[in-house]
N, CA, C and O atoms as a DFTB+ gen file, in Angstrom:
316 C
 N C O
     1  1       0.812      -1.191       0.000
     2  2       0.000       0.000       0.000
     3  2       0.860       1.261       0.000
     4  3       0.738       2.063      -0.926
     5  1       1.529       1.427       0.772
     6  2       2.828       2.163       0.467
     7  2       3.139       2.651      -0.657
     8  3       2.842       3.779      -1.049
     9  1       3.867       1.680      -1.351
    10  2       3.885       1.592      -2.611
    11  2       3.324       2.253      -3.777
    12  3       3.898       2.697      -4.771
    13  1       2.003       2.230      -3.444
    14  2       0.932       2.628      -4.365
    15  2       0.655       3.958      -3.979
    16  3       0.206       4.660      -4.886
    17  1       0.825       4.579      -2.700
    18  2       0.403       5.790      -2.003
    19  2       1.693       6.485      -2.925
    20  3       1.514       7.230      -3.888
    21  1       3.173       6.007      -2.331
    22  2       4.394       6.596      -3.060
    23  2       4.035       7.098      -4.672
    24  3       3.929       8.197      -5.216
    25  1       3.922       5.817      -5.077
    26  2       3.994       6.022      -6.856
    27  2       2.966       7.400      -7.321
    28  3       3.252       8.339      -8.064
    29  1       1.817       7.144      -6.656
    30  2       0.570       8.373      -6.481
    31  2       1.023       9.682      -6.530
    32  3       0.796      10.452      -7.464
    33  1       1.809      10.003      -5.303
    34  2       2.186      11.253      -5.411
    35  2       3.560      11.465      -6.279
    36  3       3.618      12.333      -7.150
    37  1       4.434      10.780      -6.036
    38  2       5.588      10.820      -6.837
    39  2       4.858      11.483      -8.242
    40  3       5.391      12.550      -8.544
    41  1       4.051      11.182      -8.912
    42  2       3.843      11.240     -10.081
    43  2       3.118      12.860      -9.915
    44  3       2.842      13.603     -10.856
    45  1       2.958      13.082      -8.781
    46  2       2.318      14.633      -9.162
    47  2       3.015      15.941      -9.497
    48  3       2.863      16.904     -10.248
    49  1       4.155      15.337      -8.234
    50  2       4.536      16.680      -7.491
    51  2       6.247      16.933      -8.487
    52  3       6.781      16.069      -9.182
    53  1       6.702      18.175      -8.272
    54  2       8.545      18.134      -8.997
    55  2       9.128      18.091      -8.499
    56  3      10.132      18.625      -8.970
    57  1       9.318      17.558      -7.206
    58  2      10.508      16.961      -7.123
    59  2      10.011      15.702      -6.011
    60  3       9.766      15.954      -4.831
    61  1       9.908      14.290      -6.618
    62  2       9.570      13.749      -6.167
    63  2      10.940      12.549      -5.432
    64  3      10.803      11.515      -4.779
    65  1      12.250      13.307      -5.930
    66  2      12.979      12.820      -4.288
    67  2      12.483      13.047      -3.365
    68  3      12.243      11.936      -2.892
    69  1      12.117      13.778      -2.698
    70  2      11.723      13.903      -1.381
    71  2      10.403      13.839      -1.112
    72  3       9.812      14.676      -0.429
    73  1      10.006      13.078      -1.514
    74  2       8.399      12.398      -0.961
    75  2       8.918      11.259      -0.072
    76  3       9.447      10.217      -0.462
    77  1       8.663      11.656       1.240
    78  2       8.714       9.936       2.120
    79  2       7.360       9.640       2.656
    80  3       6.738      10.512       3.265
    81  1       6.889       8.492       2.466
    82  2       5.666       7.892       2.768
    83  2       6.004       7.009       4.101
    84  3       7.030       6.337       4.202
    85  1       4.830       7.118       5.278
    86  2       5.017       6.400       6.040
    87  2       3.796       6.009       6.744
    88  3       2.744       6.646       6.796
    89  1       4.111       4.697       7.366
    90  2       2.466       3.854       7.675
    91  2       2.636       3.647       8.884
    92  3       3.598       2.962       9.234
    93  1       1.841       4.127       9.729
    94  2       1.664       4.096      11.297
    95  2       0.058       2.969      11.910
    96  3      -1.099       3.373      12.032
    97  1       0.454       1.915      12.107
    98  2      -0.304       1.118      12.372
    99  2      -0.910       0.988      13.587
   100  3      -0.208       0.977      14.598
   101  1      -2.504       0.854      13.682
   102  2      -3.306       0.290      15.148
   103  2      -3.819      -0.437      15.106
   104  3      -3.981      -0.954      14.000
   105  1      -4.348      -0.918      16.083
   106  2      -5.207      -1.973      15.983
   107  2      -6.577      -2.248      14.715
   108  3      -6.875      -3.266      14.090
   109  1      -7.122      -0.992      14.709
   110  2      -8.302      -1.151      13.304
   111  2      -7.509      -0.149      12.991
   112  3      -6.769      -0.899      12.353
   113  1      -6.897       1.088      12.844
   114  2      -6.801       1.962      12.046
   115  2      -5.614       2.017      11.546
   116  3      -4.776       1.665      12.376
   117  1      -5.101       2.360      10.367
   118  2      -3.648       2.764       9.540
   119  2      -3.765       3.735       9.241
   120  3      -4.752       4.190       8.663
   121  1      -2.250       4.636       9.728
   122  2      -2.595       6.625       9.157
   123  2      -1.311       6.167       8.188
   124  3      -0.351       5.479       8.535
   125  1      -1.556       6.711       6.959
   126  2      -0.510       6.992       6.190
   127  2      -0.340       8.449       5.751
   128  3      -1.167       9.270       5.353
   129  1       1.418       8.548       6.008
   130  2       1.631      10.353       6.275
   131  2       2.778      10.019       4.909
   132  3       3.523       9.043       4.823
   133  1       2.600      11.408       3.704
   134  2       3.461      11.673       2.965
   135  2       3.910      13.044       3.435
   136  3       3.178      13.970       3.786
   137  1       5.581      13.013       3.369
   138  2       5.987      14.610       3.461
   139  2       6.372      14.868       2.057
   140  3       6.924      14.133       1.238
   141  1       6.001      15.940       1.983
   142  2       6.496      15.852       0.469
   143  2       6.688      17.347       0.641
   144  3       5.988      17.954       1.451
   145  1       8.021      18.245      -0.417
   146  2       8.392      19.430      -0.393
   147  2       8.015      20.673      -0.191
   148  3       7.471      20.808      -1.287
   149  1       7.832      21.891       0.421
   150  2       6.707      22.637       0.606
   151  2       6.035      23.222      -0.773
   152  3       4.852      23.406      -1.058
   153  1       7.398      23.472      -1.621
   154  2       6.503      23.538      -3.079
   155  2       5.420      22.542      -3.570
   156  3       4.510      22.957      -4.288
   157  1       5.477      21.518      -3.281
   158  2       4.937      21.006      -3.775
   159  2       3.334      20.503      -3.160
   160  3       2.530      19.669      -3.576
   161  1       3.323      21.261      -2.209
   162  2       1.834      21.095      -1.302
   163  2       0.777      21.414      -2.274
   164  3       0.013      20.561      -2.727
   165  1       0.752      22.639      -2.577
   166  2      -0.436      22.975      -3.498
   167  2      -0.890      21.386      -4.617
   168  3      -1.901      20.691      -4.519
   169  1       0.108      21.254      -5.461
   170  2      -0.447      20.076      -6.214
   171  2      -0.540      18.941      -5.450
   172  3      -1.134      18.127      -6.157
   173  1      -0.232      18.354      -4.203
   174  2      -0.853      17.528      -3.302
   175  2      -2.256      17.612      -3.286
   176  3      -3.061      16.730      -3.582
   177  1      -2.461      18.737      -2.919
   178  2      -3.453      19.288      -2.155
   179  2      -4.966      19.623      -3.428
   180  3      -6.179      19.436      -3.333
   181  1      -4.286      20.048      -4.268
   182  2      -5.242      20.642      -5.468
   183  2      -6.110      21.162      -5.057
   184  3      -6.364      21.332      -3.864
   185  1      -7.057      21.700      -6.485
   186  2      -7.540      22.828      -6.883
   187  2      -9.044      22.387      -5.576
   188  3      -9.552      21.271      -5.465
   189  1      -9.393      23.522      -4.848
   190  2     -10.910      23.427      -3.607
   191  2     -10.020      21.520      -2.876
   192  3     -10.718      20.558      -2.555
   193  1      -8.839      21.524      -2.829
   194  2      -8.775      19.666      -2.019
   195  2      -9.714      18.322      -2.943
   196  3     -10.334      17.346      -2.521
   197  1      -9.461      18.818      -4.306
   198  2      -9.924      17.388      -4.745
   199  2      -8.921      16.628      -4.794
   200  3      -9.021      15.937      -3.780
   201  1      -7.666      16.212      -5.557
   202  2      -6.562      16.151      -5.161
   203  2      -6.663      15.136      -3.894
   204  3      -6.978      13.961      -4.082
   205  1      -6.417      15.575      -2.762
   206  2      -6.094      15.179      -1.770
   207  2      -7.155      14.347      -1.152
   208  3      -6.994      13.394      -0.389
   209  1      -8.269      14.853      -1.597
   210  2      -9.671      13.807      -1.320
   211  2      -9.528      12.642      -2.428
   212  3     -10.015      11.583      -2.031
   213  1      -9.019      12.593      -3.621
   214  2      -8.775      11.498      -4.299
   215  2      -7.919      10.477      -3.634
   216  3      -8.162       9.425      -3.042
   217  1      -7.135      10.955      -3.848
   218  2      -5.923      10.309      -2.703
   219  2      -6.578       9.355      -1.848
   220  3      -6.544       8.130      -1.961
   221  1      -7.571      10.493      -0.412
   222  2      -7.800       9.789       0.444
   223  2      -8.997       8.562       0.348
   224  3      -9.356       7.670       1.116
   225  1      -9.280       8.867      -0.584
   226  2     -10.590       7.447      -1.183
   227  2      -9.784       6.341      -1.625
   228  3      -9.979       5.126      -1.613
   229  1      -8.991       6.939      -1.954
   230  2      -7.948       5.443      -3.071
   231  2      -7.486       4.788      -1.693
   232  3      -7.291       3.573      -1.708
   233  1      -7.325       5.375      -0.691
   234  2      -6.212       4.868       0.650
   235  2      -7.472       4.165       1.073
   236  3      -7.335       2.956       1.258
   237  1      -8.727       4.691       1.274
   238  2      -9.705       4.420       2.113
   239  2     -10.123       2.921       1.824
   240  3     -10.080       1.964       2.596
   241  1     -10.650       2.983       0.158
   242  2     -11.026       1.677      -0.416
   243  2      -9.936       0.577      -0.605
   244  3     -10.227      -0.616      -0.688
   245  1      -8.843       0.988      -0.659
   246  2      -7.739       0.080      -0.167
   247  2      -7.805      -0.760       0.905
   248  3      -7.693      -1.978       0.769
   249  1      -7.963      -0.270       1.875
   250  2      -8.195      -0.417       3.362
   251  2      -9.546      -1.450       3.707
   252  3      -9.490      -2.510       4.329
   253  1     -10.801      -0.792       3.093
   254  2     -11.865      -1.206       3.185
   255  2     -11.895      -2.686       2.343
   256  3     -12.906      -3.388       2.353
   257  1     -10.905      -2.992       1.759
   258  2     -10.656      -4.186       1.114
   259  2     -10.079      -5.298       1.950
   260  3     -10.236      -6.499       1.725
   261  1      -9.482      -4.836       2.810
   262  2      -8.736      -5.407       3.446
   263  2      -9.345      -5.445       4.949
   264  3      -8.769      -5.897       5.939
   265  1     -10.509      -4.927       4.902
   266  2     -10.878      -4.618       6.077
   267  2     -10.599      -4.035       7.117
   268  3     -11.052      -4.541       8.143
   269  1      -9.857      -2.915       7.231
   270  2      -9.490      -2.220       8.187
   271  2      -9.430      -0.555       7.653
   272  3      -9.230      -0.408       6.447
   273  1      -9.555       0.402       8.300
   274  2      -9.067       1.791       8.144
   275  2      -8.270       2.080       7.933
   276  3      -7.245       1.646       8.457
   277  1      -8.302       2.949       7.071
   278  2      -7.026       4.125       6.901
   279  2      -7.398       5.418       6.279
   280  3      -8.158       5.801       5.390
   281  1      -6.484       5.971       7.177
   282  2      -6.262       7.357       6.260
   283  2      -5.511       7.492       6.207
   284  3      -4.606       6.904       6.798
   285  1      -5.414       8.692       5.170
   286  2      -3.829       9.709       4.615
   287  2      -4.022      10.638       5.036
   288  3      -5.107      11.119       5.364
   289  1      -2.780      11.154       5.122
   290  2      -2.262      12.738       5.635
   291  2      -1.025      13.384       4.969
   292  3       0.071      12.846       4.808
   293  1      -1.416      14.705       4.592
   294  2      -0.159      15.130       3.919
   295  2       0.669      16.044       5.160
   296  3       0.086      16.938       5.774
   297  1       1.806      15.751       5.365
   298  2       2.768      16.925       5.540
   299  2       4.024      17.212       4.731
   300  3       4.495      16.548       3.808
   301  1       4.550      18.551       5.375
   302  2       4.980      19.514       4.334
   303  2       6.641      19.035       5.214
   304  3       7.086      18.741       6.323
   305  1       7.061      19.234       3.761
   306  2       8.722      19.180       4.632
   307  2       9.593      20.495       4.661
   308  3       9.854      21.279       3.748
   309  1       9.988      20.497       6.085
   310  2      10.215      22.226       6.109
   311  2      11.668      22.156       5.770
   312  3      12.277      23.130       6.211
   313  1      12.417      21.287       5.110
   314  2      13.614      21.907       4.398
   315  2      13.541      22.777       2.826
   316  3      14.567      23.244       2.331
């Protein structure tokens, strides 16, 4: 899932060295956090948060496949 979250944004943003994806696991719930460059928030994020609501459906129904929760979260990397 990772994987698929990575490739996702990698493909949006310019400079997708520095996208790190990471999966924080609970008992029912999984948060998955991308940092990705501060330039590059806006196209994370897109035009009114569709963008980022896409994202979080793709993570969601992922999840819901597998039976358990998740969400995504973007943060910004302050270098």
């Amino acid at each position: 899932m990772i994987d698929i979250v990575s490739m996702l944004i990698k493909a949006l943003v310019d400079e997708p060295d520095k996208v790190e994806v990471t999966e924080t696991s609970g008992e029912k719930t999984t948060i998955y956090e991308a940092k990705v460059a501060k330039s590059d928030m806006g196209k994370v994020i897109g035009r009114s948060g569709r963008t980022i609501e896409a994202l979080r459906v793709i993570v969601s129904s992922c999840g819901a496949k597998r039976k358990q929760r998740c969400s995504f979260q973007i943060i910004d990397d302050e270098s």
